[in-house]
N, C-alpha and C positions, 0 to 999 in steps of 0.2 A: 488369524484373528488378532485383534489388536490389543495391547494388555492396558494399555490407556487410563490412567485413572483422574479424573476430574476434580478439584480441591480450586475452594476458592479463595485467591488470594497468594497459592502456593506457587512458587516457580519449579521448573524441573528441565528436564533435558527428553529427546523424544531422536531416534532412530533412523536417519532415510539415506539409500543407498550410501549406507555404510559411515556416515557424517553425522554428528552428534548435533540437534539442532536445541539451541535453548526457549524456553518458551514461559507464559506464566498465565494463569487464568483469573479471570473474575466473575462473579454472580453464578449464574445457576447452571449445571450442566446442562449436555448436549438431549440428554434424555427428557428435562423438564420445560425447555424452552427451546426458543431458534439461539442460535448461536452466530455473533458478530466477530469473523476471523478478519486479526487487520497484517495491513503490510506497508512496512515503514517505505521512506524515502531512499532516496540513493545513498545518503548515511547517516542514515538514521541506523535504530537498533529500540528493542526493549527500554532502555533505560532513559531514550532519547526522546521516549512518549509522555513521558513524566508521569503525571496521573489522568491524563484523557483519556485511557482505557476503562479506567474506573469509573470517570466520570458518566461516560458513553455507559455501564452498567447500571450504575443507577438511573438515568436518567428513561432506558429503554426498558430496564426490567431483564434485558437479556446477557446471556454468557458474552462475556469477549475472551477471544482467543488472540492470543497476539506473540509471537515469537519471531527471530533474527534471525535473516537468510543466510547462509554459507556464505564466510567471511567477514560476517559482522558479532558485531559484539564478542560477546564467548562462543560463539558455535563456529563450528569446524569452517575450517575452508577450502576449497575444492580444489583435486589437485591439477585440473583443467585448467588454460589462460583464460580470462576472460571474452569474448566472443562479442560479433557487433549484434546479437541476438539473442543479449542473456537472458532478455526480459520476457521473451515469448519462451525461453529454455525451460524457464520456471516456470511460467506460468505453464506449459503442456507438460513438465516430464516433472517437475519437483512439488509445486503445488497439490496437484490430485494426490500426493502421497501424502503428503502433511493433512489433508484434509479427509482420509480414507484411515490415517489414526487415530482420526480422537471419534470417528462414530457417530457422526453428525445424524441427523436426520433432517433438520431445516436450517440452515445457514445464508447470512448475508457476508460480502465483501468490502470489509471497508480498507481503500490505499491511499496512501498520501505520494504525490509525484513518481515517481517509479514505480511504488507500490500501487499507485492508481491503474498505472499501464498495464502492469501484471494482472489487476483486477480487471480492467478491460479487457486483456487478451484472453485470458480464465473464459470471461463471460461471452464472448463472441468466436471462440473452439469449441470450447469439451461445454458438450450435452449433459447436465448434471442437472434433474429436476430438482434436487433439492436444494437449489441454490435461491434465495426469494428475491436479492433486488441485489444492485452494487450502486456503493457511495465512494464517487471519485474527488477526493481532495485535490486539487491542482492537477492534475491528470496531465499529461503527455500524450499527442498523438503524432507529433510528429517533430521533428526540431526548425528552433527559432533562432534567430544573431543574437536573441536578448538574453536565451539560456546558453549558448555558446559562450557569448562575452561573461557572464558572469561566473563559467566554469572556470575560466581563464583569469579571472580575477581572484577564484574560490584556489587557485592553483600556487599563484604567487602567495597569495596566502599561507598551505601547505607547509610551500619550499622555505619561504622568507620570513613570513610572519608568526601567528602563535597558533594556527589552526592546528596543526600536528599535534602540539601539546593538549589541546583541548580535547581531539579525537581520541588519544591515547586512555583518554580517561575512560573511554564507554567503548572498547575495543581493543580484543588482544593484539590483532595485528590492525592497527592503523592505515600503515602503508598499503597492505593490502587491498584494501576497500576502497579508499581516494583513488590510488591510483588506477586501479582496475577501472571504476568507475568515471574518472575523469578523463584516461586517457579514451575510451571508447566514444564517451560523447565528443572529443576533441578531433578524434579520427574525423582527417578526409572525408572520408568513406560513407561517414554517420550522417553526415548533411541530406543523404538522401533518405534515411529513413526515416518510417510514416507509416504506422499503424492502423489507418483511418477505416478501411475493410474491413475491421472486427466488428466497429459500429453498426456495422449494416446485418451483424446476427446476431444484436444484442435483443433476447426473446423474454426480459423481467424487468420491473424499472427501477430505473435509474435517478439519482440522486448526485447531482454535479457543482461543486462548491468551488469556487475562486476568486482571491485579491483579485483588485483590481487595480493595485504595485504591486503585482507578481515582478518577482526580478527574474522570475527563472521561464516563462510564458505569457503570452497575453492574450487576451478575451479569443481572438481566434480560436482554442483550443477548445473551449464552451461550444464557441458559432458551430463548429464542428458536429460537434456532437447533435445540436438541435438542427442543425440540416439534413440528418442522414439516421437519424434515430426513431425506430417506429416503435420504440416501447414506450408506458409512458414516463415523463423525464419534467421532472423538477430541476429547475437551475438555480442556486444563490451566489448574487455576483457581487461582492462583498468592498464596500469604501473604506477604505485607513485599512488593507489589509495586505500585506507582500505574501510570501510562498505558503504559508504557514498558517491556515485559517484556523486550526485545532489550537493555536496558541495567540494569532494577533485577535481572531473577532471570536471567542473561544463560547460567548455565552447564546451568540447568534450560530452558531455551528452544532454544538449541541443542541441547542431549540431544536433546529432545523432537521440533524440525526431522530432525531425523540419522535418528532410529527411524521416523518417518514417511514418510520417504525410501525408507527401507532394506526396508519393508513395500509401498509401491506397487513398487519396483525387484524384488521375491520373484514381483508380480502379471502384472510384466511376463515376466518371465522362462520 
């Protein structure tokens, strides 16, 4: 039984095999409403959302749940290397735990680029009726030269420039996380992988947001989705916007969260 307690606006810390995860909540518990659990980027964190959590609260009416996956920000990190499959690791072995503690009864997924993928994988494995739609922010399904070359730039940065410093600021161990992170996508190895399969058992719908100066993916990753997707599926494909829609087009991204909400809440009803 989960000892879980729900406070809004309060951060705290939450339990999973054995790794101390940090977390924070807004708006209404799991008990009064659905709840929107999100999932940063490849380095992102908590603090890295700013107030889009919040934002996405008031604007839905609903609980956001949002905490930092093993090796980001203050939460533990795993004493495993990183793997060229950490995103599907989470999403089948770490997520269903994070999300079987706080008690859900109706929950949406909302990720941003990694975290999109994890929400994708989430939703096209494990059988969880109570899951009502997922919103993928720049989502990932498979790798591109554009995200390649930019990790590779994001790299020299790191090593040379002042990224490090910047990271160090919203993370215990920095190094950990770039690196993990960057060297996996840099792997040889990575070029081939392509999570596009999951699509094909996404059974809620789907809400898919992307720049269209994504530096990190391009429209293909959308196309994707609306060729192989039988649920139904909203696309916004967003002008003057790079990786980052929650911050570059932040009023049209919320609009668009709030009306998607406000349409599965009509479904429920």
């Amino acid at each position: 039984m989960s000892n879980f307690n729900w406070s809004d606006d309060e951060r705290g810390s939450l339990t999973v095999d054995g790794m101390t995860l940090e977390y924070q909540c807004h708006g209404p518990s799991p008990r009064a409403m659905p709840t929107i659990v999100m999932l940063h980027e490849g380095l992102g964190c908590i603090e890295l959302w700013r107030d889009f959590p919040k934002k996405i609260s008031e604007a839905t009416g609903y609980g956001v749940f949002v905490y930092s996956r093993p090796g980001y920000g203050k939460s533990d990190c795993e004493n495993s290397p990183w793997s060229l499959d950490y995103m599907a690791y989470h999403a089948k072995f770490v997520l269903p735990k994070v999300l079987n503690e706080l008690s859900l009864k109706k929950f949406l997924l909302l990720g941003h680029s990694d975290g999109a993928s994890i929400s994708a994988l989430y939703a096209g494995n494990i059988e969880d009726h109570r899951l009502l739609g997922i919103i993928l922010l720049a989502p990932h399904f498979f790798a591109e030269d554009i995200c390649i070359a930019s990790i590779e730039e994001a790299t020299i940065s790191f090593n040379e420039g002042g990224l490090k410093e910047k990271l160090e600021k919203y993370h215990i161990n920095a190094s950990y996380c770039f690196t993990g992170w960057s060297q996996t996508w840099l792997d040889p190895s990575f070029r081939s992988w392509d999570i596009t399969d999951c699509i094909d058992y996404f059974r809620v719908p789907v809400l898919a947001i992307q720049g269209e100066d994504d530096q990190y993916g391009t429209m293909r990753q959308l196309d994707e989705i609306a060729a192989r997707c039988y649920s139904p599926l909203i696309q916004l494909r967003l002008k003057n916007c790079r990786h980052s829609p929650q911050f570059d087009q932040s009023y049209k991204t919320v609009s668009a969260i709030s009306s998607f909400c406000e349409r599965l809440s009509s479904f429920e009803s």
